[in-house]
C-alpha positions in Angstrom: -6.4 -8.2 32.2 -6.4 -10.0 28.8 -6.7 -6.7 25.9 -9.6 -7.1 23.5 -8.7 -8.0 20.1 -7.1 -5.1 17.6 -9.5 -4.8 14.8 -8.4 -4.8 11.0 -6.9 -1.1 10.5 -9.6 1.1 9.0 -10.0 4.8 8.9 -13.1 7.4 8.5 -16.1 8.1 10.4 -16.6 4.2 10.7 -13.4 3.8 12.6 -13.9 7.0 15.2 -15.4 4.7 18.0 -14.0 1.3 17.4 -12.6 0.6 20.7 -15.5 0.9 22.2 -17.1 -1.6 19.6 -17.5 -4.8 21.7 -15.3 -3.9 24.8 -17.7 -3.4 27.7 -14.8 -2.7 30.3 -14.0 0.3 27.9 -17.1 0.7 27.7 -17.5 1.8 31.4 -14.4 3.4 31.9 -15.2 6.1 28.9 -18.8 6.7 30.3 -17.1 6.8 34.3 -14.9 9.6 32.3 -17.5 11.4 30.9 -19.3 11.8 34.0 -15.9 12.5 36.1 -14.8 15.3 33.7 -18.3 16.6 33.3 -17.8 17.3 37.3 -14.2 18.8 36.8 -15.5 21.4 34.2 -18.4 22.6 36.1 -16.9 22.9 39.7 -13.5 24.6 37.8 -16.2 27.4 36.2 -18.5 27.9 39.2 -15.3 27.7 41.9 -13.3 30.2 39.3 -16.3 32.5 39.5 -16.6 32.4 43.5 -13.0 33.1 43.7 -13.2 36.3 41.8 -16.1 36.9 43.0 -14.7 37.0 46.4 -11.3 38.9 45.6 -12.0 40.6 42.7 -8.2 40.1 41.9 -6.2 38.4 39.5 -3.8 37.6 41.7 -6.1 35.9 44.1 -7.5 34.2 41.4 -4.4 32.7 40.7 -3.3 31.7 44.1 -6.8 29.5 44.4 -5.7 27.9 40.9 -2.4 27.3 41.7 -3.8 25.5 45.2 -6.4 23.5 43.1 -3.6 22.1 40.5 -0.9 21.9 43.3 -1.5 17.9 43.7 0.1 17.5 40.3 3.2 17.5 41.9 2.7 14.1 43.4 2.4 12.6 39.7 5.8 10.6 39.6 4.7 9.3 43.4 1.0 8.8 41.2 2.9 6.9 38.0 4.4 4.7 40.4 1.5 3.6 42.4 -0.3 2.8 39.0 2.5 0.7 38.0 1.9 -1.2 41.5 -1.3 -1.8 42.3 -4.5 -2.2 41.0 -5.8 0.8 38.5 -9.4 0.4 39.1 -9.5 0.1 43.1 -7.3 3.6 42.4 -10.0 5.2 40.6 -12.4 4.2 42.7 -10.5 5.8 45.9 -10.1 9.1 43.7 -14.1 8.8 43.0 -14.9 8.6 46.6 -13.0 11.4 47.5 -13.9 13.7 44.6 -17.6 13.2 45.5 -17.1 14.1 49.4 -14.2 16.8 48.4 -16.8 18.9 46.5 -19.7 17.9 48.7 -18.1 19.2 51.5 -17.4 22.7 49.3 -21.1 22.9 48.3 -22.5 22.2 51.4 -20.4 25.4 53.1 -21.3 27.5 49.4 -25.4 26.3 50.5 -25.1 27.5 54.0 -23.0 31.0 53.1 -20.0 30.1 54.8 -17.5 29.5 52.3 -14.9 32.3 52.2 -11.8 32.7 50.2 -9.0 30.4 52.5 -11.9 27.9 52.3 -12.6 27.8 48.6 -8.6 27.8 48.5 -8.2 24.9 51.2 -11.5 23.0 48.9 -9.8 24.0 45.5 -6.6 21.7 46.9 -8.6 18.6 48.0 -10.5 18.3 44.9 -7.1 18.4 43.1 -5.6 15.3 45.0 -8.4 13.8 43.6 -8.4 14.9 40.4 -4.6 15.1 39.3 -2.5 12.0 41.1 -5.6 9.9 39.5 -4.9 10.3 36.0 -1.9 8.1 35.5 -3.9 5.2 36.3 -6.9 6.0 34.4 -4.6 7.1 31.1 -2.6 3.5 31.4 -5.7 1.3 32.2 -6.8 2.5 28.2 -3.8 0.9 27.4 -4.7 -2.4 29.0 -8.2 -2.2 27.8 -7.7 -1.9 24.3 -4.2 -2.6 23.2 -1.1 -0.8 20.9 -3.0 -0.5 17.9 -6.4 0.8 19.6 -4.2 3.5 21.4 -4.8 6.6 19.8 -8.5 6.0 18.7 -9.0 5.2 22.6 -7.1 8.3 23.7 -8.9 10.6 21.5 -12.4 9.4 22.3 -11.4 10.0 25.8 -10.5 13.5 25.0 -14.0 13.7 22.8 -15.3 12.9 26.7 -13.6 15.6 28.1 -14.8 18.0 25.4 -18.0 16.8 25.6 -18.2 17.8 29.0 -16.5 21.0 28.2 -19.2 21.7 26.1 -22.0 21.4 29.0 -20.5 21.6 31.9 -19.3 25.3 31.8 -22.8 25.9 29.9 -24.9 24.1 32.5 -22.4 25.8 35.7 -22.8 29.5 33.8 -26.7 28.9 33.6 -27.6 27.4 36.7 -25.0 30.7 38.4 -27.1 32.8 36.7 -30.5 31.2 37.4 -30.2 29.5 41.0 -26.7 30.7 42.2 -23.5 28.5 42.4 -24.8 25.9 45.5 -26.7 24.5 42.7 -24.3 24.0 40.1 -21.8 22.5 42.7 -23.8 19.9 43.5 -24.5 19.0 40.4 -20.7 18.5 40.1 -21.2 16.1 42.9 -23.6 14.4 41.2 -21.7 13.7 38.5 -18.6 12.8 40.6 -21.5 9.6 41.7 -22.6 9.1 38.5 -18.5 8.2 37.9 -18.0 6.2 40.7 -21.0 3.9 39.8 -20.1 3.1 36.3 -16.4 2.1 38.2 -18.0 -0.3 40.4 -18.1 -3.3 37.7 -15.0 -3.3 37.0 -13.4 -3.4 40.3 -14.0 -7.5 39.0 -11.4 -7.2 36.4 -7.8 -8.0 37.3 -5.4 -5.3 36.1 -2.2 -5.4 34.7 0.2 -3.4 36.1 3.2 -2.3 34.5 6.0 -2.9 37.1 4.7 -6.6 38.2 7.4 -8.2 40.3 7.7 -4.7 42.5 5.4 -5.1 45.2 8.1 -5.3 47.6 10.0 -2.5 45.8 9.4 0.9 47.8 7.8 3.8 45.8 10.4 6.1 46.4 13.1 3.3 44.6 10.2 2.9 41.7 10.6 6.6 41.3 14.0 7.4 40.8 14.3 4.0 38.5 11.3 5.4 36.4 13.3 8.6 36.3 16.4 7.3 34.8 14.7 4.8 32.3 12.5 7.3 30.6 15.3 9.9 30.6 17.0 7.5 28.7 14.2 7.8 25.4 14.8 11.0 23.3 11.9 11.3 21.9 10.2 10.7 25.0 11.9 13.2 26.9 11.0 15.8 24.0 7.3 14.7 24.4 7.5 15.6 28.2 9.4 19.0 26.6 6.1 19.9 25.0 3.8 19.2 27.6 6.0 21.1 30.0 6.3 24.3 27.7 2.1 24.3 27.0 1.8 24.3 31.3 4.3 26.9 31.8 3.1 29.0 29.5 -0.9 28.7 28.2 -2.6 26.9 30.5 -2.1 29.3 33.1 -3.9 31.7 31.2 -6.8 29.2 30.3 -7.1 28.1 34.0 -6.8 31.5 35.8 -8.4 34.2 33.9 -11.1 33.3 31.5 -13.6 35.1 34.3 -11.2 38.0 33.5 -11.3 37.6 30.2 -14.8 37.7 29.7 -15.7 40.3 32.5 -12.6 42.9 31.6 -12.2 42.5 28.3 -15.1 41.4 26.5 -18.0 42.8 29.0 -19.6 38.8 29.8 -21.4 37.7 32.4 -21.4 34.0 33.9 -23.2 32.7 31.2 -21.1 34.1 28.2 -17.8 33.1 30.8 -19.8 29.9 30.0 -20.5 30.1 26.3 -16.5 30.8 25.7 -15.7 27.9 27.5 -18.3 25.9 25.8 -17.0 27.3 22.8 -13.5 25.7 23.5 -15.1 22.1 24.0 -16.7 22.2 20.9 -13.8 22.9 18.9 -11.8 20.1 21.0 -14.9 17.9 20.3 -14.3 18.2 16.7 -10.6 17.7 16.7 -10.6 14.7 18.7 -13.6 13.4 16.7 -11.1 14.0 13.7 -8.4 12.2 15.4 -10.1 9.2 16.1 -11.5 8.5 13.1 -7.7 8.5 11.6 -7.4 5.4 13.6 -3.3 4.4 14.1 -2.5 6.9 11.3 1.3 8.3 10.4 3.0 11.1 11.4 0.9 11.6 15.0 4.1 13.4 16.4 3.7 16.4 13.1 0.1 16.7 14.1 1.1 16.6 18.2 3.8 19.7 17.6 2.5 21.5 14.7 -1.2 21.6 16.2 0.3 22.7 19.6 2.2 25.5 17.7 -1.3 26.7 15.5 -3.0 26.4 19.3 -0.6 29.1 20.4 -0.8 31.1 17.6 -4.8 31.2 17.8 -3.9 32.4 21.4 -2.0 35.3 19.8 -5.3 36.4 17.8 -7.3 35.9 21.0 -5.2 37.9 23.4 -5.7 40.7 20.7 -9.2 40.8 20.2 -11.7 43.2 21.4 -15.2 42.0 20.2 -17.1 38.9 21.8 -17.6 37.4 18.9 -14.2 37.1 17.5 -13.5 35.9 21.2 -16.3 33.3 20.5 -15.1 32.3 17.1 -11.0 31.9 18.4 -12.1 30.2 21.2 -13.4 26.8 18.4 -10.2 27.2 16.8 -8.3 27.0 20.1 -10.4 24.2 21.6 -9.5 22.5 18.2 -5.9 22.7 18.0 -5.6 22.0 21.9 -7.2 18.5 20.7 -3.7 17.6 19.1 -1.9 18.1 22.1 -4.7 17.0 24.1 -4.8 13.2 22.4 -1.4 13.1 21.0 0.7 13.8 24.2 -0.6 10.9 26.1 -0.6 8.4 23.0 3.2 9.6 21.9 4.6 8.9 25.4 3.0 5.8 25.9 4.6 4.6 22.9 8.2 6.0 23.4 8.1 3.9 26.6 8.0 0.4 27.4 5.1 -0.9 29.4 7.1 -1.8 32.2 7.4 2.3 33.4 4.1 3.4 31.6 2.2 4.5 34.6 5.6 6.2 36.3 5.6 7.9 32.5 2.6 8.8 32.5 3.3 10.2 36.4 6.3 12.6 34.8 3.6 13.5 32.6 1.1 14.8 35.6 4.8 16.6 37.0 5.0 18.2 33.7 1.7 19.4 34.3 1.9 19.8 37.8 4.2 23.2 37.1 1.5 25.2 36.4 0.2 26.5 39.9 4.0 28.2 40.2 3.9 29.1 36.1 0.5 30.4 37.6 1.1 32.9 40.1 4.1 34.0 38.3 1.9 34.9 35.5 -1.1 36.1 37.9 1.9 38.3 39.3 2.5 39.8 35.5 -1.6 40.0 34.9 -1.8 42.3 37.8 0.8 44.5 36.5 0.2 44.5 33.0 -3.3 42.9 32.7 -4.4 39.8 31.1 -4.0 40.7 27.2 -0.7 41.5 27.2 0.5 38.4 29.5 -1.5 36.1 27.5 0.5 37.6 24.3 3.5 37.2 25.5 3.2 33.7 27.0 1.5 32.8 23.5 4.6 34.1 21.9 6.9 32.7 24.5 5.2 29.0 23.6 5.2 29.4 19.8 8.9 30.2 19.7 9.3 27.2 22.0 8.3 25.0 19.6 10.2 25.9 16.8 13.3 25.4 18.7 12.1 21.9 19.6 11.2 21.0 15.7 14.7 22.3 14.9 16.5 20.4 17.7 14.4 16.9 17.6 13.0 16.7 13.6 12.6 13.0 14.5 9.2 14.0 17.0 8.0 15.0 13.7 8.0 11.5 12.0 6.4 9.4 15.0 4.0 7.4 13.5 1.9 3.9 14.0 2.6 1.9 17.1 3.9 -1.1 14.6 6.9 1.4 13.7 9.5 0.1 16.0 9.3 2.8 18.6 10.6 1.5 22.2 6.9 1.2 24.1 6.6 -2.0 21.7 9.4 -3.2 23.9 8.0 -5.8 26.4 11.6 -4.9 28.8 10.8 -3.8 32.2 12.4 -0.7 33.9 15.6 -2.0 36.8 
């Protein structure tokens, strides 16, 4: 698929949506994402709910979470398949099976016969369609828009997903509250459609595909040769370093006990669960709003570890408070520092790799990621000894100090910059 052209560099509120300026195939790919994430966020609140609902344990709570991010584990086998076959047609399969994944969950929620193993065994097939999806969808942006577009197109991806932050925990909390969560699940499946019809036109556009010349390569050999080529970039490997210490540590906490967090601690019912999250979007609106109006700007690896390290520290203050509206206010600052690592994780790796291994990248990436259900019942297994608070402190603390090692060990993350700056993913190579 032929890029669009790279726009003259230009910065400010003018520049936060120019790759979508004049690029229908982007075009429909951010609105698909919009739509897709808006069905993540409100089946992740309203299935949350039902599972501690259910259980009443934070334990419990964890072990559905860990079984609805388990498919991250397939993300090398994931990267691979996006470097091999068609992006879109992969899309469209995860689509498909998102919409009858959830469908199938909210018709057993309508009819009262949903109990826990079920929401458990439901939890795990929405996740193979959620998670082994993403490294096709993060390296067709690539192909869409180009080096130079990169970040701009990454961050208004991520002003999607906070978009849908914003209303979707809002519109599941409301309609839990109002109509009950039957409702508000197949609205999720609604939107899961909505997704797989904006995909449809573009299933006429060829893709490029990073590893052409493979197809008779097996995916187990494109694995292990993705492996070694990417473990052979420094700073790509430190990238993967951050991602990996943010899943082991924080995301646990934000995935798993937020209904604990606002029942326990600060005394909310689904609707204020749904106001903090909501809270959290709109701060990750506004930072990814800020980063893509910088455009290809300098220094995006300072912004990627230094906002990941203020993210943790706002964690800190959170995991302290007592009051629900300091809980409100930490959870903006939180959303907005998360939109640094958010944007700048995908946009740093993609550009400390060569194109040839971007999708299997990208697939070490979802791995990364993919250690959160174990980091999660690990930490669920604290929670229920100690409670929430004081794990969420000490994994805040744990991340923070993470960092700092990382800044001291790799200072040149720090100075990663433009994609004209000579870093390797400018390299046209392909991976052995």
């Amino acid at each position: 698929m032929a890029q669009q052209a790279a726009p003259a560099r230009t910065t400010g509120p003018a520049a936060a949506f120019s790759s979508l300026r004049g690029n229908r195939p982007f075009q429909l790919l951010w609105a698909s994402n919009l739509f897709f994430f808006g069905g993540v966020w409100t089946q992740t609140l309203v299935l949350g709910w039902l599972a501690f609902e259910l259980t009443h344990s934070e334990l419990l709570v964890a072990v559905y979470t860990a079984a609805r991010l388990a498919p991250m584990l397939l993300g090398p086998v994931a990267g691979a398949l996006a470097d091999r076959y068609d992006r879109v047609r992969l899309l469209l399969v995860a689509c498909v099976w998102a919409t009858g994944a959830v469908a199938v969950v909210a018709a057993l929620a309508s009819a009262d016969l949903l109990p826990y193993w079920a929401l458990v065994v439901g939890g795990f097939a929405i996740g193979i369609a959620q998670s082994p999806s993403q490294p096709a969808r993060m390296s067709l942006v690539l192909d869409l828009v180009g080096r130079e577009n990169l970040s701009n197109a990454n961050a208004l991806n991520s002003m999607a997903m906070n978009m849908t932050q914003v209303i979707g925990p809002a519109l599941g909390g409301a309609m839990i509250a109002a109509i009950g969560a039957p409702a508000a699940l197949w609205v999720s499946t609604a939107w899961y459609v909505a997704s797989l019809l904006l995909l449809l036109p573009l299933r006429r556009l060829r893709t490029r595909t990073g590893a052409g010349g493979h197809a008779s390569t097996s995916v187990l050999r494109m694995v292990t040769s993705g492996f070694r080529a990417i473990a052979g970039h420094r700073l790509a490997v430190a990238v993967l370093l951050v991602t990996l210490a943010a899943n082991v540590f924080l995301w646990p906490v934000y995935q798993s006990f937020m209904p604990v967090f606002a029942a326990e601690s600060f005394g909310l019912d689904a609707a204020g669960l749904g106001a903090l999250l909501t809270c959290a979007g709109v701060g990750g609106l506004i930072g990814s709003l800020v980063i893509a109006a910088l455009g290809d700007f300098r220094f995006k690896g300072a912004l990627f570890v230094i906002g990941t390290t203020v993210w943790g520290l706002a964690w800190v203050a959170f995991s302290l408070a007592t009051e629900p509206a300091t809980a409100f206010a930490l959870m903006v600052v939180i959303g907005l520092a998360s939109a640094a690592f958010g944007v700048l994780q995908t946009t740093l790796l993609l550009m400390t790799t060569e194109p040839a291994v971007h999708g299997r990248a990208l697939g070490l990436q979802e791995l990364a990621i993919g250690v959160m259900p174990a980091a999660t019942l690990v930490i669920g297994a604290v929670a229920e000894r100690v409670g929430v608070q004081h794990t969420a402190l000490g994994a805040a603390i744990a991340l923070v100090v993470t960092l700092v090692v990382l800044m001291l060990a790799v200072p040149d993350l720090l100075r990663l910059g433009r994609a004209d700056d000579g870093t390797p993913g400018a390299a046209t190579e392909e991976a052995a």
